[in-house]
C-alpha positions, 0 to 999 in steps of 0.5 A: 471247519465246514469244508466242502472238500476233504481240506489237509491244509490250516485254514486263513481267516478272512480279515475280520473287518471285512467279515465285520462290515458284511454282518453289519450291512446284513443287519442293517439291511434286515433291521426289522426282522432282527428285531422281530426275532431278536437275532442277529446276523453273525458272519464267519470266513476261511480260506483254503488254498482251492477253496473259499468258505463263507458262513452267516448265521442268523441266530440269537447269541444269548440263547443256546436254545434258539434255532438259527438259519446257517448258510455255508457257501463254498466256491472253488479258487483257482487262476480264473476267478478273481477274488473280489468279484467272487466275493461280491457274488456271494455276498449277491447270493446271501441277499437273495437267500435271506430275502427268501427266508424272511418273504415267508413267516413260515419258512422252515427249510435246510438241507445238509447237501451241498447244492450247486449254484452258478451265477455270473460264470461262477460256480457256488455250493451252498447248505443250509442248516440249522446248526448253531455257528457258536456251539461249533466254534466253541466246541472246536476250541475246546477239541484243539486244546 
């Protein structure tokens, strides 16, 4: 799921209280505007054995019809990054991303590629789409059964 490599391997959930923490400072941090909007921010996370994934959705959970801002970042993992300065630079690089998207009332952009970042020697690929987190994890669900 939402791999920037072509992944063979079961994917490991990153902890749930520190996915958890992350939407609750996100939420916090943009109080104002979840509540202009009446969204929230919704915060998923995987690895792979080269490969970390981290999603935020910013999106209405109780209306399928709302369209939501979903940022994928994907960075490699390997002997030379470690892991919690990595985390940190994604978590850097979500701020800032959403610190654009609410600077501007209009803001209306995605891009399905993948784009590359680097920041502080790491390298981060990122898109943007709108596509609903919930509907894809439900209806992942409904395909593995």
């Amino acid at each position: 799921m939402h791999s920037r490599k072509d992944q063979n391997k079961e994917l490991i959930k990153l902890p749930n209280e520190w996915l958890a923490e992350l939407g609750e400072l996100l939420n916090s941090t943009y109080k104002d505007f979840c509540d202009k909007k009446n969204k929230s921010f919704l915060v998923l996370g995987h690895t792979f054995p080269d490969e970390v994934v981290l999603i935020v959705s910013f999106l209405d959970e109780k209306s399928l019809g709302s369209i939501p801002i979903t940022l994928v970042l994907s960075a490699d993992l390997d002997g030379k990054n470690k892991s919690d300065e990595l985390l940190e630079v994604l978590v850097e690089f979500i701020g800032v991303f959403f610190d654009q998207v609410f600077s501007s009332e209009e803001w209306d952009d995605h891009n399905p590629n993948w784009e590359l970042e680097e920041i502080k020697d790491f390298k981060i690929y990122f898109t943007i789409s709108r596509e609903n987190i919930l509907l894809t994890m439900k209806a992942d669900e409904i395909l593995k059964d």
